[in-house]
MARVONU-533000 format. One record per residue: residue in one letter; y, z, x of N, C-alpha, C, CB in turn. Coordinates in steps of 0.02 Angstrom, whole numbers, plus 50000, padded with zeros to 5 digits. Glycine has a CB too. Example, Ala and Ser with C-alpha at 12.3 -4.5 7.8 and 13.67 -1.06 7.14 Angstrom:
BEGIN
A497165039050660497755039050615498355039050660497765045250565S498885035450642499475035750684500025039450645499705028650704
//
This chain:
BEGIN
X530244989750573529694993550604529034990350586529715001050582X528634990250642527874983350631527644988150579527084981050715X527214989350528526484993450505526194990050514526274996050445X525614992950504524744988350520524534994050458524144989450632X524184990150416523774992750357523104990150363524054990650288X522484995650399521924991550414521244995350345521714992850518X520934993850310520494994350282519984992450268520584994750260X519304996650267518764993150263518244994750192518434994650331X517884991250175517274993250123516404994050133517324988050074X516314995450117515514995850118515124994450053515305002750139X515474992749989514914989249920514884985249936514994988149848X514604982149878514244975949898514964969249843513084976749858X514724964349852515204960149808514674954549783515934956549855X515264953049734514984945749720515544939249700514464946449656X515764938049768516424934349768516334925349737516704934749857X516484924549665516524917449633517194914549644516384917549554X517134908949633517574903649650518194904449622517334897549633X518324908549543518694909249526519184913349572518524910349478X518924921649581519144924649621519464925849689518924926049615X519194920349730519264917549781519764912949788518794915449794X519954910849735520484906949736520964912249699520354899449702X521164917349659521574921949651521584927149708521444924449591X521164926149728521394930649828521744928149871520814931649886X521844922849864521974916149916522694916449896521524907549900X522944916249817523554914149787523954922449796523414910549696X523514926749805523794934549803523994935249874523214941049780X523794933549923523834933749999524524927850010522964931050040X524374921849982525054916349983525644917649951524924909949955X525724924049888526144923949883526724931149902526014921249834X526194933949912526524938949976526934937750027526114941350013X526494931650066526784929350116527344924450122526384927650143X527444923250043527974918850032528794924150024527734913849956X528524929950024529064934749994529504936250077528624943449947X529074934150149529514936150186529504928150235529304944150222X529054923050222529024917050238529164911750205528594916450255X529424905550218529494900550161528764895150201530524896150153X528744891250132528004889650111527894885450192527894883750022X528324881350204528164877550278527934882650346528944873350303X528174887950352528064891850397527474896250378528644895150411X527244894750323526454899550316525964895050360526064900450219X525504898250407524784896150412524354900350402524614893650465X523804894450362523394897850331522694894450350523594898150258X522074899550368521484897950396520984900350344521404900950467X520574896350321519974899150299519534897050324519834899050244X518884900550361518464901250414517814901450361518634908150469X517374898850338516674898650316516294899550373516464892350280X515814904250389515094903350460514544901850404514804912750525X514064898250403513494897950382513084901550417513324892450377X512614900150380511714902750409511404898650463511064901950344X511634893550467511294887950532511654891350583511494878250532X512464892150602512784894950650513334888450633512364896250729X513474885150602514024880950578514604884850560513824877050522X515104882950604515814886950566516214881550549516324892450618X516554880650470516994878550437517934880150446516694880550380X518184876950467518714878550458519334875050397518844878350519X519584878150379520074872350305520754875850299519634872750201X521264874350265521744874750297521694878650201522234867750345X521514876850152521354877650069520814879850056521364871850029X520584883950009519934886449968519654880649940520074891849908X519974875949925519494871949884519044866349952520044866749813X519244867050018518874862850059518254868250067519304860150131X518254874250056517654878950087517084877350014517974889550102X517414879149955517134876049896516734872549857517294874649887X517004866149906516684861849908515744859949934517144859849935X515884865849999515144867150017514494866849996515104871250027X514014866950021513214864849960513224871849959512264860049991X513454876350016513344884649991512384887349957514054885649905X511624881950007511334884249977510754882750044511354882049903X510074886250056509784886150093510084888050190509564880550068X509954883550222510534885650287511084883050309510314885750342X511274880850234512124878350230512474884450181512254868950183X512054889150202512314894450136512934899450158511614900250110X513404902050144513954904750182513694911650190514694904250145X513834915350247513644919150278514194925750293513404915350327X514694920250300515214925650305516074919850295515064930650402X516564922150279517114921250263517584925550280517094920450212X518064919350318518644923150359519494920750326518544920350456X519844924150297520534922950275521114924650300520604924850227X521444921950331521924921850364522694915850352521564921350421X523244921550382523844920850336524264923450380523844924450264X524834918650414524894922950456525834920150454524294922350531X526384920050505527114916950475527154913050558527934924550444X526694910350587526414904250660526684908650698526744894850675X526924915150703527204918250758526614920050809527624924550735X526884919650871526264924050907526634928750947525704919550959X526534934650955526014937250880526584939950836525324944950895X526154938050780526334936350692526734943250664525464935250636X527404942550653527744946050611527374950050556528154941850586X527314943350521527024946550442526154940750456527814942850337X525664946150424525054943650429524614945850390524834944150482X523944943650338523664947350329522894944850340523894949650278X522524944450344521774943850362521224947650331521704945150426X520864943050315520204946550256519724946750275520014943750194X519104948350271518424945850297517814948650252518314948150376X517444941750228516934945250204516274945050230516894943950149X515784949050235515084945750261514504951950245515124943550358X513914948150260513354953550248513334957550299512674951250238X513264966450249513244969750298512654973050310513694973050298X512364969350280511534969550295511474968350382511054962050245X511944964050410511844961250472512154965850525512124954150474X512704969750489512994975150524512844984750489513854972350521X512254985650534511854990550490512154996650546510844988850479X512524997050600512885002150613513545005950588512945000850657X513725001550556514385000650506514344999450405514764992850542X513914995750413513854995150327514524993150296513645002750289X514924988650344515624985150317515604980550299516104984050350X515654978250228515564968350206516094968150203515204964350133X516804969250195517344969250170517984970850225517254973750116X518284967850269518934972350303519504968950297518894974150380X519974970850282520564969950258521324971150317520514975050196X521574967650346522174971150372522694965450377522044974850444X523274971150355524064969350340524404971250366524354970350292X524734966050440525194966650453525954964650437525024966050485X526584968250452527304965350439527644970050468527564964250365X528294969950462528804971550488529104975250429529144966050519X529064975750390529294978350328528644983450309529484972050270X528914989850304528264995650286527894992850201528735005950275X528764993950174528424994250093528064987950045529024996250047X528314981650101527794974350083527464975950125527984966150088X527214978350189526324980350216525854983950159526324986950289X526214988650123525814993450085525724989250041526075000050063X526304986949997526234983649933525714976349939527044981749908X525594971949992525104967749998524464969249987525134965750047X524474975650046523494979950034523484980149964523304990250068X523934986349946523884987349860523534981749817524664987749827X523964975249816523544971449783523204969349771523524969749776X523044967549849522124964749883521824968149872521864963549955X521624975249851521434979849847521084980049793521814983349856X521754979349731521764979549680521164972249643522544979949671X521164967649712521104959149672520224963449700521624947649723X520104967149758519294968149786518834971049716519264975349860X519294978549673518844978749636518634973849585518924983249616X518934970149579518474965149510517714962449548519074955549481X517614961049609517244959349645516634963349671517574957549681X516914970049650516394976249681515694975049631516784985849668X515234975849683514544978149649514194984849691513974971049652X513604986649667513124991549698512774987649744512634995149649X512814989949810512514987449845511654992649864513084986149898X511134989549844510704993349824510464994549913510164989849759X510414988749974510184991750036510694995150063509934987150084X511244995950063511665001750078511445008950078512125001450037X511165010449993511015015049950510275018449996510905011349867X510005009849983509195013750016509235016150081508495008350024X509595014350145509485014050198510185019550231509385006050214X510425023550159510985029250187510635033650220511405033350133X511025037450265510545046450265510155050250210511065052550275X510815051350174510545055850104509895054450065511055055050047X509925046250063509335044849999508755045550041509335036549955X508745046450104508145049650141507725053150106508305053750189X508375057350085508035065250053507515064349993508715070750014X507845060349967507325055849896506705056849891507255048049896X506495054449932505785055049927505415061449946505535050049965X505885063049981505455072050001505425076649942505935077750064X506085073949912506135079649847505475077549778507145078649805X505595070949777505215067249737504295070849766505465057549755X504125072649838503615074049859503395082849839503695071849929X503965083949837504035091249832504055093049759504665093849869X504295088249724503935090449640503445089849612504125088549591X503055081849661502505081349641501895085249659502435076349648X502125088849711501595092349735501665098949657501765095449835X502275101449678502315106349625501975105549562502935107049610X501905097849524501575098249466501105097649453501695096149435X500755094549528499945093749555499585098249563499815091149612X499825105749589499525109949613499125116349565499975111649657X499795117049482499375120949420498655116649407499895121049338X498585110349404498185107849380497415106949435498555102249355X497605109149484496895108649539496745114149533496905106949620X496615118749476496335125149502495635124749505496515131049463X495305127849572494425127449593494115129549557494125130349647X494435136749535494065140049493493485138249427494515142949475X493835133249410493255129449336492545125649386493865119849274X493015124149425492325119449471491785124249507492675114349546X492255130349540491435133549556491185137449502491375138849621X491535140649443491145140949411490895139849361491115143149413X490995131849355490205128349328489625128749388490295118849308X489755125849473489375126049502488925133649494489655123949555X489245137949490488845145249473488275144249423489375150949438X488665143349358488435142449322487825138649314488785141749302X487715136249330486965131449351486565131149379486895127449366X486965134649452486335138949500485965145449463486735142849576X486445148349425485975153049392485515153049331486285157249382X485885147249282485255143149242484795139049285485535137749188X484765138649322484315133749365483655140549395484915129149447X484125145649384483785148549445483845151649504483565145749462X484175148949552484445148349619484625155049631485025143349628X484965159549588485385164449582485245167049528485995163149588X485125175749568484865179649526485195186649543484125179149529X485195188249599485885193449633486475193749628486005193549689X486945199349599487455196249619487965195249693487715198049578X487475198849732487605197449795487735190249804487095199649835X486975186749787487155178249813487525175149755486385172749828X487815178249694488485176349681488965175649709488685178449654X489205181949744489675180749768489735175249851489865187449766X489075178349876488975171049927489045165949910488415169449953X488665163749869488835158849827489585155149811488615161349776X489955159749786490635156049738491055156449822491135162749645X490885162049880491515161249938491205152149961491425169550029X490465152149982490495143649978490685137949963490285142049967X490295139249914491065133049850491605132249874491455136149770X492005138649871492705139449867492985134249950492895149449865X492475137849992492785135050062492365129250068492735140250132X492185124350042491795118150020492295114150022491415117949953X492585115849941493105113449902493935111549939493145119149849X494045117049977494665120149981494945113750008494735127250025X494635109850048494925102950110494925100950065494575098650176X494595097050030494495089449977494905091849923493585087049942X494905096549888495465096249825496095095049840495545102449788X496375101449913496985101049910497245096649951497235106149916X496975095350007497145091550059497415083850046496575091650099X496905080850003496975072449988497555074049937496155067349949X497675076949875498115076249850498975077749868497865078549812X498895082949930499475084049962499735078650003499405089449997X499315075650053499325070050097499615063350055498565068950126X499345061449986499475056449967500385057449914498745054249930X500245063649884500975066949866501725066749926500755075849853X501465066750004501905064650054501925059150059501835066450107X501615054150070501495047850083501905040950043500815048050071X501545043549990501685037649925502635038749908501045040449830X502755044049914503735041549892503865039549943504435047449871X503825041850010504035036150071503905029050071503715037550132X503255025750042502815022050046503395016949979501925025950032X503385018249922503825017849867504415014049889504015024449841X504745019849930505685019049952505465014050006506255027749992X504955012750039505085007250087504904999850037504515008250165X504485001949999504484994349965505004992549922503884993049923X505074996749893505724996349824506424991549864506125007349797X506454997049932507094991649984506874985049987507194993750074X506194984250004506084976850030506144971249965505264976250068X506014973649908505924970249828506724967949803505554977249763X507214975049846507884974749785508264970849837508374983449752X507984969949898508524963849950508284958349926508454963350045X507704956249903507494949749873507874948249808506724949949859X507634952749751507914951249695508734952849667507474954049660X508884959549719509514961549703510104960749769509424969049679X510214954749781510864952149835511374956749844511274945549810X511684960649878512114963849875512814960149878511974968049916X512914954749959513294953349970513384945449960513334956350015X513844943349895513444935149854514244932049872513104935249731X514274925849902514754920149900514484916549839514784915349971X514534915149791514594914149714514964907649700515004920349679X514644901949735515014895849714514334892449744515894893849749X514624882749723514224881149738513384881149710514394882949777X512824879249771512054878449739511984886749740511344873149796X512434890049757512174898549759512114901249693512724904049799X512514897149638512464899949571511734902449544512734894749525X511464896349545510834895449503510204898749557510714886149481X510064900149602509834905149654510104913049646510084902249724X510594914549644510734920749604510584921949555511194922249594X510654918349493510594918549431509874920749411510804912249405X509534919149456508694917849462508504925149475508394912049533X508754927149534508754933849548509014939349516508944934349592X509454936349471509674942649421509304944549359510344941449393X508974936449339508304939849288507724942249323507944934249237X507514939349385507084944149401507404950849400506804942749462X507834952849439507994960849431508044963049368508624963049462X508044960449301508184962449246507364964349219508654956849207X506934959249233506334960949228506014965249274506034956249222X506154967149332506074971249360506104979649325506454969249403X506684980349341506804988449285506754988949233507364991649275X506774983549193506504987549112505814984049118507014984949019X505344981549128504754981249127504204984849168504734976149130X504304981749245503924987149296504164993849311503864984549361X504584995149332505055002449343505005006749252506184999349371X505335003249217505275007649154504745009249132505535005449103X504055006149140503375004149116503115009749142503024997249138X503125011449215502845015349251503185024149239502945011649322X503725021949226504095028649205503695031149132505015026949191X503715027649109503475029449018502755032649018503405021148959X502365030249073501665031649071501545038349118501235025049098X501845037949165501935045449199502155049149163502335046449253X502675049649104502925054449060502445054449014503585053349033X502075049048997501435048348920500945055148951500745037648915X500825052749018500245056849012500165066049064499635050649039X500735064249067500985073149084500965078049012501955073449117X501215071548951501285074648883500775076248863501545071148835X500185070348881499605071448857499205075248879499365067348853X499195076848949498905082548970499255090848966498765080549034X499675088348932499965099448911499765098748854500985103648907X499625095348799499575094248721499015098248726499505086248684X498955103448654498375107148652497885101448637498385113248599
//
């Protein structure tokens, strides 16, 4: 009876040479369990960034690649199949950015076909098993979900909340009081109270208004840059061989200096001085 075992992912990876070649040997020797070694074909498909597609029959011809600028791999296709058409036993991999496929958010799809149920299952299983060593956080996934939408509204909605004890008018008109009537100005308390309803509706636009407006603004403002910073410094979806090493590598201390210096820096001082302003 055929199965088809089709699966897909959405983290991010970071597929090295090592690994890539224990995917390759996990997929070949599956296929050796219902094929003998002459009757396997096997395709590995490299696309670059120019629009160059690689084809090799071995991992170590894709490998070989400069893998850097617009010879950089883009996407990777694995295939394994027993030359039937169409193929008994098969399995096929694919990796690529899914930065490029933003209706789907799939870097990863997987499917195993055979004729045998419990080697269809038991193949996925492994591949499966070989994907998590490879898993990372894919941070534009994260930014660009539905949910983390919400982020910033909530983030807007506390700040307003902790903005708003601290604008009270009241000290401001009355000092302004206060001075009109050492001054002079005010001597009734009629034009007191004329007085302080003025102020009050003076005030009321400029205190609350700019600080509410910029309390909406700035976490949207934030979450759109933070995305544009962590696709630079933080790669989600990395082919890990090759000139790509030392170009990653680069980007991983920046991201390291990133959060504990700017991100943590900024955290510490928003907490310094919330402290410092409740401190008697």
């Amino acid at each position: 009876m055929k199965t088809e075992v089709p699966k897909t992912y959405k983290h991010g990876f970071t597929l090295s040479e090592l690994e890539l070649r224990r995917l390759a040997q996990t997929c070949q020797e599956h296929m050796l369990k219902q094929c003998t070694a002459e009757n396997i074909h096997a395709t590995i498909t490299a696309t670059l960034l120019d629009g160059s597609i690689i084809e090799a029959p071995v991992v170590d011809d894709i490998l070989t690649l400069e893998n850097a600028g617009s010879r950089q791999v883009k996407k990777l296709l694995l295939q394994y199949n027993d030359g039937k058409e169409p193929a008994d036993y098969q399995i096929v991999l694919t990796f690529q950015n899914a930065d490029k496929e933003p209706d789907s958010w799939t870097s990863i799809k997987l499917k195993v076909v055979g004729q045998t149920r419990d080697w269809a299952f038991l193949a996925a299983a492994d591949i499966d098993e070989r994907l998590k060593k490879i898993k990372q956080m894919s941070s534009s996934f994260i930014i660009n979900s539905r949910w983390f939408q919400i982020v910033p509204m909530v983030i807007s909605v506390i700040v307003i909340i902790l903005i708003l004890p601290t604008m009270s008018r009241t000290s401001s008109v009355a000092d302004a009081l206060e001075k009109a009537y050492q001054s002079g100005a005010i001597k009734d308390p009629i034009e007191a109270i004329i007085f302080t309803e003025r102020e009050r509706s003076k005030s009321s636009g400029t205190v609350f208004m700019v600080p509410m407006i910029v309390a909406l603004i700035v976490p949207w403002l934030a979450s759109w840059i933070l995305g544009k910073i962590l696709n630079v410094i933080a790669p989600s979806y990395n082919f890990y061989w090759g000139d790509y090493v030392g170009y990653y590598n680069k980007r991983r201390s920046a991201q390291n200096i990133f959060w504990t210096v700017i991100v943590l820096g900024i955290v510490v001082s928003i907490i310094s001085t919330y402290i410092i302003r409740f401190l008697p």
